[in-house]
N, C-alpha and C positions, 0 to 999 in steps of 0.2 A: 410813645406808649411802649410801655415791656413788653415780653413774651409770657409772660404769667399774667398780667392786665388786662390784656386782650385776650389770652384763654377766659377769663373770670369773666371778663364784660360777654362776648362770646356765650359763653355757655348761660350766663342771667336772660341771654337774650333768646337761646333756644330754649330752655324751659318755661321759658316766660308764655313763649306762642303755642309750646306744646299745653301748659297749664290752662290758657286763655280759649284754646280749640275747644278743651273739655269743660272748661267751664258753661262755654256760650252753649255748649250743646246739652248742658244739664240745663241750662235755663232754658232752651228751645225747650228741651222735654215738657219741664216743667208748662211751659206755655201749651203744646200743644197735646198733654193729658188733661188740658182744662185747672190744673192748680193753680196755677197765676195768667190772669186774664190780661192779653197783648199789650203792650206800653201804646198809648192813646185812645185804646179802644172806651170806648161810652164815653160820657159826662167826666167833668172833675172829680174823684171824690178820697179821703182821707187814705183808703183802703188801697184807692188805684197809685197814690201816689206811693205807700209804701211797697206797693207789688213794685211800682216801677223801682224803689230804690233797691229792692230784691235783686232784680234783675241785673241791675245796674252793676251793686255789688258781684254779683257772681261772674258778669262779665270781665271786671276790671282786678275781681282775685287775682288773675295772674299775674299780674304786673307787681303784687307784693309776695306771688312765692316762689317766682324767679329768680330772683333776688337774693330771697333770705335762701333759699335752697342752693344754689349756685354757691354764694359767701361760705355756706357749712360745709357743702362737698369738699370745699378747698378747703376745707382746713382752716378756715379763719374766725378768730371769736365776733361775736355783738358785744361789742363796751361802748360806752360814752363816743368815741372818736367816730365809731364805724355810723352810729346815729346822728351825730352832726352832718357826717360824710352824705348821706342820706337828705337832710335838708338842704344841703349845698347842691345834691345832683338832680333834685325833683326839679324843681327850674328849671337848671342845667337840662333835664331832658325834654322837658315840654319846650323850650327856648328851640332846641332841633327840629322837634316836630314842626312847632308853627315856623321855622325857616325852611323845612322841607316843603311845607303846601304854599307857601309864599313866592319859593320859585316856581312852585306848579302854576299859580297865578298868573306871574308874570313871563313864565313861557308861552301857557295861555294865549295870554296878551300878544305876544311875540309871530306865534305862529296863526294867530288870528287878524294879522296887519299881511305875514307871509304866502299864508294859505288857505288865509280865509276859515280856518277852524279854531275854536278854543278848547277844542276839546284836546288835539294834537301835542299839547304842550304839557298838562298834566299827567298824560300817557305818557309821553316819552319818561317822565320825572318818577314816576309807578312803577316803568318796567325798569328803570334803573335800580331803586329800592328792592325793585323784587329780586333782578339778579342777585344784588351785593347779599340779601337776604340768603338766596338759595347756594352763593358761594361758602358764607357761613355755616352751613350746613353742612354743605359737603367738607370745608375744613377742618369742622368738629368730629366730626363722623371718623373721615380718614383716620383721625386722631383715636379716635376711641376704639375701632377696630384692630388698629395696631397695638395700641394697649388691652385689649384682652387677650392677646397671646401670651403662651403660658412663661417663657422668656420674659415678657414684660410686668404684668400685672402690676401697673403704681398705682394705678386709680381705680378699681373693678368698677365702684360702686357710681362712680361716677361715667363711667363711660357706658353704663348700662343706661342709667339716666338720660345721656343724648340720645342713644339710639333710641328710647322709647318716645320720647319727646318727641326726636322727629318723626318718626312713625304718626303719633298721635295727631300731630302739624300735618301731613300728606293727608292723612286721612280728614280733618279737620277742610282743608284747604280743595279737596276734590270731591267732597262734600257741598262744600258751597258752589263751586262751579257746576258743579251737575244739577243744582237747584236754579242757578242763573239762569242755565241753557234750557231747560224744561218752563221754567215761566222768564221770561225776560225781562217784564216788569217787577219782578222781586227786586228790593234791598238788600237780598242776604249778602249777595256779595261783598258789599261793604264790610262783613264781617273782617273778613281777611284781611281786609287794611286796616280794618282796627288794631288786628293781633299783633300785624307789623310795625305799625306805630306804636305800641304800646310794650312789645319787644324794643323798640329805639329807645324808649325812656328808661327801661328797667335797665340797658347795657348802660348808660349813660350813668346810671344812678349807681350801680355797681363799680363802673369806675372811677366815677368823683369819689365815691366812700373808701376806695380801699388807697386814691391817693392823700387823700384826709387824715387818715389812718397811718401810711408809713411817713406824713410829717410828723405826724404825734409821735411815733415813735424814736423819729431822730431828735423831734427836742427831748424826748427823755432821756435818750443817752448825751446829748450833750450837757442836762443839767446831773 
């Protein structure tokens, strides 16, 4: 992969978790001002299941404005190629994810014949995700603090962008841990491996689209 590929995928994948922090936490609001009533809560009904597709959506926003936000920063158009690029990398990224919890599985598996725990083996596969995650960050960052000196300035607008992103991601992500630790039995935690999953698919889909993209554009110069 290039040095401009992996910036691009990169930064889809930090705005994507910065977008997806604030989304869930518009939806939490939403849940807990009483406007949309919690995903399971009462009986089935037409109402509840559109609140959950509410929710749903607002969660999973970010995973489409990472993307498109990331793709513009750089400087790149939407045409036809960038949108096939797009159908070729949604697979492509959900195809990672479910390979990612598949070795969770079977480390799982692994350290549960070893250690007698299955829990040991998902964790190890999590805190790996999370480093390479929080490495990204800090390479993005590095990147953009540098570039806001006044010597440099290629990208402002961009590099304001990560830094807000990840801001929003810490906050987002120390948010859910301090709800964890205060009740134990919450779910919320899961939030934050949503955002990181769903940050893997968006870099994924970012960079299947933009190499979609510069084959289209060699078969145009070659015809």
């Amino acid at each position: 992969m290039t040095a401009s590929r992996a910036r691009l995928a990169g930064d889809a994948c930090l705005i994507t978790a910065g977008a997806f922090g604030v989304l869930t936490a518009v939806a939490g609001g939403l849940v807990l001002g009483g406007v949309l009533p919690p995903v399971g809560s009462g009986p089935p009904t037409v109402a509840g299941a559109l609140m959950a597709s509410v929710l749903l959506i607002l969660s999973l926003g970010g995973v489409v404005v990472g993307p498109v936000a990331a793709w513009l920063l750089h400087g790149r158009r939407i045409d036809v190629a960038a949108v096939v690029g797009v159908g070729f990398g949604l697979p492509a990224g959900a195809g990672v994810v479910v390979g990612l919890v598949l070795l969770g599985m079977l480390s799982g598996e692994a350290t549960r014949l070893v250690a007698n725990s299955e829990l040991l083996g998902p964790l190890a596969v999590l805190v790996l995700v999370g480093l390479g995650f929080v490495a990204l960050m800090v390479w993005q960052n590095v990147d953009a603090v540098r570039d806001l000196s006044p010597s440099r300035s290629e990208h402002r607008r961009l590099d304001i962008v990560r830094i807000v992103c990840t801001i929003l991601f810490v906050l987002f992500a120390a948010t859910v841990v301090g709800i964890n630790v205060a009740n134990p039995n919450s779910e919320v935690g899961e939030a934050a491996i949503f955002a990181m999953a769903g940050s893997v698919v968006a870099g994924v889909v970012t960079a299947v689209a933009d190499i979609v993209v510069g084959v289209a554009q060699r078969r145009r110069r070659a015809f």
